[in-house]
N, C-alpha and C positions, 0 to 999 in steps of 0.2 A: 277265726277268719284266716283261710289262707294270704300267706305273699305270695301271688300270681306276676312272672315276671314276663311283658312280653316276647316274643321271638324275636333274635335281631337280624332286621333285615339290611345286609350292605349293601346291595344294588338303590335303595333308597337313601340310604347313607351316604352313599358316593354321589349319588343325585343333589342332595340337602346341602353338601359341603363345595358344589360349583360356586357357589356365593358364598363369600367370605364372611366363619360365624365364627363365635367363640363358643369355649369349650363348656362355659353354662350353658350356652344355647342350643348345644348336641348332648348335654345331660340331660335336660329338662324332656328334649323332644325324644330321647330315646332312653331315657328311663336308666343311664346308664353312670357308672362313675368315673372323675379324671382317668384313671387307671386303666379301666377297661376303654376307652375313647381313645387312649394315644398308642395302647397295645393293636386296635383294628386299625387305626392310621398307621403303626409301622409295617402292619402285615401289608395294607394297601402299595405300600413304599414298597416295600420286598418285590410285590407282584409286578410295578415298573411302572405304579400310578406315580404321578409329578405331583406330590402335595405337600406343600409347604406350610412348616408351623413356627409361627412369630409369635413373639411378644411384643406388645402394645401397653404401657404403664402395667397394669395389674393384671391385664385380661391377655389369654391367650387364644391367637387365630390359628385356625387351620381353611386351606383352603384348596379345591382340587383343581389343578389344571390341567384335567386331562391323562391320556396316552402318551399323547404330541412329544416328541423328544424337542427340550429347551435347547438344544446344541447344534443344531443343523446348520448354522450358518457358520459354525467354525469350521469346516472340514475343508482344505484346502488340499492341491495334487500339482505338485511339481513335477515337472519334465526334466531331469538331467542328464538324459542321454546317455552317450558310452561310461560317463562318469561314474565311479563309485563311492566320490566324496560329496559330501554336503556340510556346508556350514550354515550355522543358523544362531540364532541368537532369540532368547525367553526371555521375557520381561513381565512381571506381575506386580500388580498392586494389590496388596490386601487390604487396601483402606476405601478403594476406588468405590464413591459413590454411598458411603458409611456414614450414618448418619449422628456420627460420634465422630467426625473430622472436626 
């Protein structure tokens, strides 16, 4: 008896993972293993898809958000004029909103 494996298709792939699944549930549906699952997720990432992958207790999510650049609200355009100076000041949290606070 052959192992017949099927073709994978990403375009369905990137469709099935709009909705947040875990990584059993994209093996089962495509016949595939952790390994090869998080290798087309980084490739997905490379190509400048937003998909995020979490852990949740044991299970791990992936989930696609799209094209959509998640940053567009940051981009700010200051006016300074004949000036060539600018001061500014960065402030970051790396805890903000961590659900390990």
């Amino acid at each position: 008896m052959e192992n017949q494996k099927r073709e994978f298709d990403i375009t369905k792939f990137k469709e099935f993972i709009k909705k947040e699944r875990t990584v059993e549930q994209l093996e089962k549906e495509f016949e595939l293993s952790e390994f090869e699952i998080m290798g087309y997720v980084s490739k997905l990432k490379k190509a400048g898809l937003n998909i995020i992958v979490a852990k949740k207790d044991d299970a791990i999510s992936v989930i696609n958000l799209g094209d959509r650049k998640l940053n567009n609200d940051n981009s700010y355009n200051f006016d300074i004029g004949d000036s060539n100076n600018i001061k500014i000041a960065v402030i970051s949290d790396t805890r903000l909103c961590s659900k390990f606070q």
